[in-house]
C-alpha positions as CSV (number, residue, x, y, z in Angstrom):
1,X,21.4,15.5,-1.1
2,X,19.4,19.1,-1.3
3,X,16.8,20.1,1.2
4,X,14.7,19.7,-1.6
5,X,15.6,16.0,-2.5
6,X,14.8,14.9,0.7
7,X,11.8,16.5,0.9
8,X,10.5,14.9,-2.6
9,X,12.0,11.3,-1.2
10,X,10.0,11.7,1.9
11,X,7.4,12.4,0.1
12,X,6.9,9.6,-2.7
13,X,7.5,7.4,0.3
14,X,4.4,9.0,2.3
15,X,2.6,8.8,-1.1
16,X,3.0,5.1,-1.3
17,X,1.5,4.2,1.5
18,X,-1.5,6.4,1.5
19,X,-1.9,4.7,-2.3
20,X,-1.6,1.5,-1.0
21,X,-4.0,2.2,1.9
22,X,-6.6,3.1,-0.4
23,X,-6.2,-0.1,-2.5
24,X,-5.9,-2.2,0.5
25,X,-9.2,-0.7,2.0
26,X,-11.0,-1.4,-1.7
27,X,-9.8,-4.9,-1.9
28,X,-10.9,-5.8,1.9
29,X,-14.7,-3.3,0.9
30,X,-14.4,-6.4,-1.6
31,X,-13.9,-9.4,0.3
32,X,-11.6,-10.8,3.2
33,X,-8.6,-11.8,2.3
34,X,-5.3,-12.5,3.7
35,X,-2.0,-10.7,3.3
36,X,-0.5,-13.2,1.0
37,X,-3.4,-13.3,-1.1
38,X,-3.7,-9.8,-1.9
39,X,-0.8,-8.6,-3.5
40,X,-1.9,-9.8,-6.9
41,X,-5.0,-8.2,-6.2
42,X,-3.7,-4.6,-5.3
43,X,-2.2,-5.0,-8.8
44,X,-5.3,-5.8,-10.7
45,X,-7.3,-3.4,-8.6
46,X,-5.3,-0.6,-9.6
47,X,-4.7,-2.1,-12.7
48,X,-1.1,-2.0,-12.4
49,X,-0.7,1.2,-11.1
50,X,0.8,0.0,-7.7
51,X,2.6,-3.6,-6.8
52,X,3.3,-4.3,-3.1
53,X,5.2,-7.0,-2.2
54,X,3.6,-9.5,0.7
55,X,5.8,-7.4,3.8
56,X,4.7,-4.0,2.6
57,X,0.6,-5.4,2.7
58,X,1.4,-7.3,5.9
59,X,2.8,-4.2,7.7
60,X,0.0,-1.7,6.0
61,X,-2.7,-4.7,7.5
62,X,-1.2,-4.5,10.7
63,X,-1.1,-0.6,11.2
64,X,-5.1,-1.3,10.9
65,X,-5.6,-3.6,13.7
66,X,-3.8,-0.9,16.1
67,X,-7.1,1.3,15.0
């Protein structure tokens, strides 16, 4: 793998989470809701744009409570 591969796979994976972030902090703007609930949400939110599975909300949820 090139310097630059690595660079664009760290990237995309930095990408996702500031994406998912932003959806995340639109959806609970929107209402409270639970980890579990929101992944169909996220979905229709970003109408399709981005899909997180139930783990990937649940550790983005928890990185807010440490703020």
């Amino acid at each position: 793998m090139t310097n630059l591969e690595r660079l664009l796979e760290n990237w995309e994976s930095v990408y996702k989470k500031g994406l998912l972030t932003f959806w995340l902090l639109l959806l609970l703007d929107e209402k409270p809701s639970y980890p579990y609930e929101m992944s169909a949400e996220v979905t229709r939110l970003s109408q399709g744009m981005i899909s997180a599975d139930g783990n990937s909300i649940y550790r983005a949820v928890s990185r807010y409570e440490k703020l």
